[in-house]
C-alpha positions in Angstrom: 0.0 0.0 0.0 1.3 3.3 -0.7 0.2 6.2 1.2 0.8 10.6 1.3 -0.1 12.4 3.9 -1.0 16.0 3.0 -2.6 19.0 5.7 -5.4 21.3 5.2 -5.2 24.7 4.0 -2.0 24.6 2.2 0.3 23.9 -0.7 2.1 21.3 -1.7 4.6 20.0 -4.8 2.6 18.2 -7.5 5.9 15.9 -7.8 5.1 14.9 -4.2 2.2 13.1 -4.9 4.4 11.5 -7.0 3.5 7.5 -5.0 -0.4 7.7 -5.5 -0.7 9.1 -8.8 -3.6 7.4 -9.7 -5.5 8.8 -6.8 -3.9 12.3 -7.7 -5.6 11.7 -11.0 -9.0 10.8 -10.1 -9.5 14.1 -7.3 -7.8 16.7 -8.7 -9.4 19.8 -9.5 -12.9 18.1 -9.2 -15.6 19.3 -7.7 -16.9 17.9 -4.3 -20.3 16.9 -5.8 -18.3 14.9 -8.6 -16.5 12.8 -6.2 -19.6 12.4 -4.1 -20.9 10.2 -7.4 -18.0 8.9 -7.3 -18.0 7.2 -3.9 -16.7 9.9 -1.5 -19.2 10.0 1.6 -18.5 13.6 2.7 -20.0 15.3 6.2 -21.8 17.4 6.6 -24.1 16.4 4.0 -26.1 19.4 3.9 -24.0 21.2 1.1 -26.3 22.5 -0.8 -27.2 25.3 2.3 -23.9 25.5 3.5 -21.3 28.8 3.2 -17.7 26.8 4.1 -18.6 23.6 2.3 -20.3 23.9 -1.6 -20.7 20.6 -4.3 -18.3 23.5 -6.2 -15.4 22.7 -3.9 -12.0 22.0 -4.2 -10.8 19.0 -2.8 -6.9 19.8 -4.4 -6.8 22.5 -6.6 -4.0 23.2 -9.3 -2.2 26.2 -8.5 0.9 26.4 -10.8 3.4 23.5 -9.7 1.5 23.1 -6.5 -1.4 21.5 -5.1 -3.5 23.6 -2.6 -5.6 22.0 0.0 -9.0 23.9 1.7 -11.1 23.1 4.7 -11.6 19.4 3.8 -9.9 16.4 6.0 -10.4 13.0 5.9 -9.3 10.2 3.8 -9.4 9.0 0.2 -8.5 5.6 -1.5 -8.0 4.0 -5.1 -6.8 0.4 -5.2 -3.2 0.1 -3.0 -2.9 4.2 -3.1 -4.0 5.9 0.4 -4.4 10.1 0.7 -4.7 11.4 4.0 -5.7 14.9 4.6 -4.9 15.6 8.1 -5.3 19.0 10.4 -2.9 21.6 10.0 -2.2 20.9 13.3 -1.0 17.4 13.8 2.2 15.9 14.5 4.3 13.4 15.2 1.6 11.2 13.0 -0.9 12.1 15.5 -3.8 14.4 14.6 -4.9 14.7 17.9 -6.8 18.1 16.9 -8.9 15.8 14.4 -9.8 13.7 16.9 -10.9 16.2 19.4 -13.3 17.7 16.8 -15.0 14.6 17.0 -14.9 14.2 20.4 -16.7 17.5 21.3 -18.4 18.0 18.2 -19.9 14.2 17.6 -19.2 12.6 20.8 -17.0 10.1 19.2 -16.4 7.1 21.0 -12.9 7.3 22.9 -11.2 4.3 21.5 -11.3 5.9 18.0 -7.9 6.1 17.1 -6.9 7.9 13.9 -3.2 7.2 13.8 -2.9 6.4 10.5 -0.8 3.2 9.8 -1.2 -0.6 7.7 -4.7 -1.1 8.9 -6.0 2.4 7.6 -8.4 1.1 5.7 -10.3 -0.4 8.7 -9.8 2.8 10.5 -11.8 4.8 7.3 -14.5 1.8 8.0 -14.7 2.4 11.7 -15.3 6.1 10.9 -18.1 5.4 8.8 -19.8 3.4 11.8 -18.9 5.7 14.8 -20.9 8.4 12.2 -24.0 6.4 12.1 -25.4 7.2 15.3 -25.4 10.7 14.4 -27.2 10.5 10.8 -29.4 7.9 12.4 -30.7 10.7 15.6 -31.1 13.3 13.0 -33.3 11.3 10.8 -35.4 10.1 13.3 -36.3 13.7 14.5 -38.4 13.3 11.0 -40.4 10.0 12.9 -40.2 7.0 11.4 -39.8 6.7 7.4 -43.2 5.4 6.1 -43.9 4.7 2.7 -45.8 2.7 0.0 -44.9 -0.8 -0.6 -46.5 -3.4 -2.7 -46.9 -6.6 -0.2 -47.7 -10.3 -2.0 -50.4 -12.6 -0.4 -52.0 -15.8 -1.0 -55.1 -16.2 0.7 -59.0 -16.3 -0.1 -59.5 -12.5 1.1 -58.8 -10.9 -1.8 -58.0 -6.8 -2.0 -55.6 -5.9 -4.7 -54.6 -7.2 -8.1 -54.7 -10.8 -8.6 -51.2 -12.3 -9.7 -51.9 -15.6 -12.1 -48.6 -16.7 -12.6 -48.1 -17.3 -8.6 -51.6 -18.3 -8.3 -51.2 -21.0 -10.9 -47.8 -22.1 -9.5 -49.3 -22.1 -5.6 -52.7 -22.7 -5.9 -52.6 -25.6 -8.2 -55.0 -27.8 -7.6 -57.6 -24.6 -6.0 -58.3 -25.0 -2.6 -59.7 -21.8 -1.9 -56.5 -19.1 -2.1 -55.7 -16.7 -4.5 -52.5 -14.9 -5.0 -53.0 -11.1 -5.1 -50.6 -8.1 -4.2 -51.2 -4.5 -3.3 -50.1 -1.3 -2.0 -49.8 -0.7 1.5 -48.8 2.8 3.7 -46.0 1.2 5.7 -43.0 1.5 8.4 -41.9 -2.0 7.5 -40.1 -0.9 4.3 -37.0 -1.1 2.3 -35.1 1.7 4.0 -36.0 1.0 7.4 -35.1 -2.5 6.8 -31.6 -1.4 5.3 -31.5 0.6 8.7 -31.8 -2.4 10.5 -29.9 -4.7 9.2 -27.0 -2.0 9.5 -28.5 -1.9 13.5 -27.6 -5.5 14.0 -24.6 -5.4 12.4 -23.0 -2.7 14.3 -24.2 -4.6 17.4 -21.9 -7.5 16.6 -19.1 -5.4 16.9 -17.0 -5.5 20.3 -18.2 -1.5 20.5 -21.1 -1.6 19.2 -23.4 -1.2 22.3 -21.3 1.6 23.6 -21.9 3.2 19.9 -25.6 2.8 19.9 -26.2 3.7 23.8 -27.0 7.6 22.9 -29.7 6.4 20.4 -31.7 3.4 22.5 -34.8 5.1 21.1 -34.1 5.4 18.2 -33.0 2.0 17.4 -36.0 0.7 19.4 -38.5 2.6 17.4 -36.5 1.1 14.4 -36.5 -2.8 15.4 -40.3 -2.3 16.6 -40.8 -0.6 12.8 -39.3 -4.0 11.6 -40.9 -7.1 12.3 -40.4 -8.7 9.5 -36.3 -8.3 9.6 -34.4 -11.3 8.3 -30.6 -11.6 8.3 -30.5 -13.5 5.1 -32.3 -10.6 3.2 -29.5 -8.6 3.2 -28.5 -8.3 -0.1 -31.9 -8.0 -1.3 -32.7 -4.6 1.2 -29.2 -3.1 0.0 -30.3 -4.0 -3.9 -33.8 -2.6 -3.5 -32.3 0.9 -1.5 -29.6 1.2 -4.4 -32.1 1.4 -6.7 -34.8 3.5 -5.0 -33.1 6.6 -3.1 -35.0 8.4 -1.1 -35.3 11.5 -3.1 -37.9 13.6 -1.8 -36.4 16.8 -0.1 -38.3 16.2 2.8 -36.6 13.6 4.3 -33.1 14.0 3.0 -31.4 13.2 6.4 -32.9 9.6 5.4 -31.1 9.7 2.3 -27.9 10.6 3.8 -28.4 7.9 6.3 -29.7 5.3 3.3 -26.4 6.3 2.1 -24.2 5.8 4.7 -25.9 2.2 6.1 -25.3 1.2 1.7 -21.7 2.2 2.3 -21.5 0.3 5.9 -22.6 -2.9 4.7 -21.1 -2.7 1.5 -17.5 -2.7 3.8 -18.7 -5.3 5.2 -18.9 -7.6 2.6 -16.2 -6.7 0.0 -14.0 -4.4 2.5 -13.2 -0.9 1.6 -12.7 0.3 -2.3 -13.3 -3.1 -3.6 -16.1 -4.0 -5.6 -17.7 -1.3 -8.3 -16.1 1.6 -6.7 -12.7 2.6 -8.0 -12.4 5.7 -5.5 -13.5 6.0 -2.2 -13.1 7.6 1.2 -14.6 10.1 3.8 -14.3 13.8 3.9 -15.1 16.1 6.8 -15.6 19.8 6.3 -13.1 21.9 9.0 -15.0 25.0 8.9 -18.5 23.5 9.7 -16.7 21.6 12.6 -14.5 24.1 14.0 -18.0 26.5 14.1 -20.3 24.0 16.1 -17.2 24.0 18.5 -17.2 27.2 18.9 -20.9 27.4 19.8 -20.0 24.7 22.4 -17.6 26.9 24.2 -19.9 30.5 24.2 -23.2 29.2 23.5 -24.1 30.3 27.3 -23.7 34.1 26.3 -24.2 34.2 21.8 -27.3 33.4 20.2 -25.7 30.9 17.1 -28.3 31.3 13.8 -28.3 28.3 11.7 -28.3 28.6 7.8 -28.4 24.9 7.2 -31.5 25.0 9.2 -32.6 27.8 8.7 -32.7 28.7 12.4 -32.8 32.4 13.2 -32.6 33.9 10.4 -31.4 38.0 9.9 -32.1 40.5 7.0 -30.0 43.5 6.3 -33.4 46.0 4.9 -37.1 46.2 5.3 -39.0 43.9 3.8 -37.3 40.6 4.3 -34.5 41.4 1.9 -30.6 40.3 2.6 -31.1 37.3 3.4 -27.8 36.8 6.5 -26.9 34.4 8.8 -23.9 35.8 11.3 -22.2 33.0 13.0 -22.5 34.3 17.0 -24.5 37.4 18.1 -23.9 37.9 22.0 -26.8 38.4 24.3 -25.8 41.3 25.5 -28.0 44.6 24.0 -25.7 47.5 25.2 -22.8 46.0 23.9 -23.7 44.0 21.1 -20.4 41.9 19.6 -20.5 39.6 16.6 -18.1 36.6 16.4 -17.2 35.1 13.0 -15.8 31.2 13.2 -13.1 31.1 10.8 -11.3 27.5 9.9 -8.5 29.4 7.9 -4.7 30.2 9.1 -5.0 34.1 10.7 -3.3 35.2 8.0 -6.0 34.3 5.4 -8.4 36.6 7.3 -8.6 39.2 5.2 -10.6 41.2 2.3 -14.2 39.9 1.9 -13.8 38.2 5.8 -13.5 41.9 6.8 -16.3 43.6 4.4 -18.8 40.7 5.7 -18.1 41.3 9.8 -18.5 44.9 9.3 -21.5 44.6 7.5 -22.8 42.2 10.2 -21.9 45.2 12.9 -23.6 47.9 11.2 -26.8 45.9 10.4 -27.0 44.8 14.7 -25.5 48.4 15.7 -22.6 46.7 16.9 -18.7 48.3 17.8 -16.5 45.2 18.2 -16.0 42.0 15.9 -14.6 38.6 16.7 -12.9 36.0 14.2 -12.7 33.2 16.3 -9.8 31.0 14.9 -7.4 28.5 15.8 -4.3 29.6 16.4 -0.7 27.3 16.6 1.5 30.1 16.7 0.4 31.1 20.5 0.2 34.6 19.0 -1.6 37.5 21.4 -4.9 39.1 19.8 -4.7 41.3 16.5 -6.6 44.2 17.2 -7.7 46.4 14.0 -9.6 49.9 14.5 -11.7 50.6 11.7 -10.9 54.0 9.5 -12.0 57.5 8.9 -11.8 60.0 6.0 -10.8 59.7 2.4 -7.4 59.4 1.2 -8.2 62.1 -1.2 -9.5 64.9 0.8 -7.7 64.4 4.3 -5.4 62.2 6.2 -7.1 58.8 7.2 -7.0 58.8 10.9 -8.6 55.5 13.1 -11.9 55.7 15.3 -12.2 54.6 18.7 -15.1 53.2 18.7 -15.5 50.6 16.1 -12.7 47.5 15.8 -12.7 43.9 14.3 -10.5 41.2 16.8 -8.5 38.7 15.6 -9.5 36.2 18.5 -7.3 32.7 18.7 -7.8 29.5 20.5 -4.2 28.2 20.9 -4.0 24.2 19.6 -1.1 22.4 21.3 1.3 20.5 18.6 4.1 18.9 20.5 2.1 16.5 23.0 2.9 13.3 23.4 -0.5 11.3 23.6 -4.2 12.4 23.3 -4.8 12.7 27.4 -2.6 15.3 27.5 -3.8 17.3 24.6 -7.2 17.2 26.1 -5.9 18.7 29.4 -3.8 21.4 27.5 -7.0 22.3 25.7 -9.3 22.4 28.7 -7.0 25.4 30.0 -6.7 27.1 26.4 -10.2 26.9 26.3 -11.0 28.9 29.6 -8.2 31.5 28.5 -10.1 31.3 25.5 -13.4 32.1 26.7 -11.7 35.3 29.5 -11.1 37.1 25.9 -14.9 38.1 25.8 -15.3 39.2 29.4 
């Protein structure tokens, strides 16, 4: 197996992708949404409402002699060639940052260990299992998936369309039965079966009640939904949900899970990127994670709107027009401050970042900004006071009263193992937190 390890949010020689050329071949300069057909399970799903993540994305994007990487991590396969897109923070082949994420974001379970080394491919496997309890809790928020199936039935109580082939071949000589189908409303259908099979699968591993202890309900409602479950009808449920996606944009956190139990089950039985699919892999947007931490550490004093679901909602003008959606907005009314979550190196804050923030503070009356990034460097805050006057009348000369914050959350590198890292950021986190008091 060969195997490059690249970092977000950087650049990189093309000739050192020079072992996994294939693989170089097959992601470059395509889009997310092409190597989503492709294969490439990506969270979150939700891309078509997102800012930081679009189908129109990058995953490595010529830029002369270079490769240059975005928000993305995760990992991508093709036959014996391995990429691994790992934080900008990780070390030492650890990528404890990538792991904490997780942790707070998903509530990963602890054992997950993404060292990357010969069993990598399991690894990518056990990532797509530790991510079903998630899809499964947001889909079931929706209730249970309930659709029209067409049930057979061979009995003398006939209610649907008589089926003469099967009645010849069952009821031969008559003795009162007749074969007949018909529609029926149901919960016990393909996809819920699909979700059950995937259920009892994941409960065969050595984790797998520990996994599925934060969803009891959920898979209860689920095996309850079921009673007509049968191991041996695998194959069948994964054949019937491959060719019948759920499309309607109602329940589309069913159709990402539908996709992810395919892809679970699929592992299972012809391990990971064999089979039909020649690339494969999962890819997690930074940005989306690095903002739903945020909102974990200062959700007590910023109200956090939500454009994927279209939770609280802002307009710039009268008459519902401007359409925004600020990351944070504090509670406070005499001192209103605005936070922006921003994935990207410090450096990279810049230009539009800056004409966005102070939009966002004019529209809520606002003096002081926040871009809440992570920082490696340990650097202090970069304070910036905002301008008055023209250039061409008078000399430009900085207000008081209005200023944008360059805000860091330091990310420990050199640590040794992941216990330590997690105690390190407890502290950085509190520092973290002083900046807004």
């Amino acid at each position: 197996m060969r195997q490059f390890r690249i970092r977000d949010n950087t650049q990189t020689l093309k000739e050192s992708f020079a072992a996994i050329p294939g693989l170089t071949g097959k992601i470059a300069d395509k889009t997310l949404e092409q190597l989503e057909r492709e294969g490439i399970f990506a969270f979150p799903d939700e891309v078509d409402d997102a800012e930081d993540l679009t189908k129109d994305q990058l995953i490595l994007q010529s830029v002369n002699d270079t490769y240059r990487s975005g928000n993305i991590m995760g990992f991508l396969g093709c036959g014996a060639e391995r990429l691994i897109i790992e934080s900008r923070f990780s070390s030492k082949n650890s990528d404890f940052f990538f792991q904490y994420l997780l942790d707070k974001v998903m509530d990963f379970p602890s054992m997950l260990n993404l060292e990357t080394d010969t069993d990598q491919d399991n690894r990518l496997f056990s990532l797509l299992m530790f991510l079903f309890p998630y899809y499964l809790r947001a889909a079931m928020r929706k209730g249970v998936f309930k659709t029209y199936i067409r049930k057979s039935y061979n009995n003398s109580n006939v209610k649907g369309t008589i089926d003469i082939a099967r009645h010849i071949a069952k009821n031969t000589p008559f003795i009162g039965n007749v074969a007949y189908s018909q529609r029926e409303y149901s919960y016990d259908n393909p996809l819920m079966e699909l979700v059950r099979h995937t259920i009892e699968y994941i409960k065969r591993k050595p984790y797998g009640n520990h996994l599925l202890s934060g969803v009891k309900d959920e898979v209860k409602l689920v095996i309850s939904a079921t009673p007509q479950y049968e191991p041996f009808d695998k194959v069948k449920v994964i054949t019937e949900n491959k060719h019948n996606p759920i499309r309607h944009a109602y329940y589309r956190e069913y159709r990402s899970l539908q996709n992810l139990c395919i892809l679970i089950l699929q592992q299972e039985k012809h391990q990971i990127g064999m089979g039909n699919r020649q690339i494969y892999g999962i890819l997690f947007d930074g940005a989306w994670r690095w903002e739903e931490y945020m909102n974990l550490l200062i959700e007590d004093v910023f109200y956090h709107p939500r454009n994927k679901a279209g939770q609280g909602a802002q307009w710039l003008f009268t008459g519902r027009a401007g359409l925004i959606y600020p990351d944070f907005i504090s509670h406070n009314k005499e001192n209103r401050i605005i936070a922006d979550a921003k994935y990207k190196p410090v450096n990279n804050i810049g230009n539009k970042d800056y004409l966005q923030l102070l939009a966002y503070l004019f529209r809520f009356g606002a003096k002081k900004g926040y871009y809440l990034y992570p920082d490696s460097e340990m650097s202090d805050d970069r304070c910036y006071w905002m301008n008055r006057g023209i250039s061409y009348e008078t000399k430009e000369e900085l207000r008081t009263d209005v200023c944008v914050i360059k805000h860091g959350l330091k990310i420990p590198r050199e640590v040794d193992n992941y216990d330590d890292f997690v105690k390190i950021m407890k502290k950085n986190e509190q520092e973290f937190r002083m900046g807004f008091r």
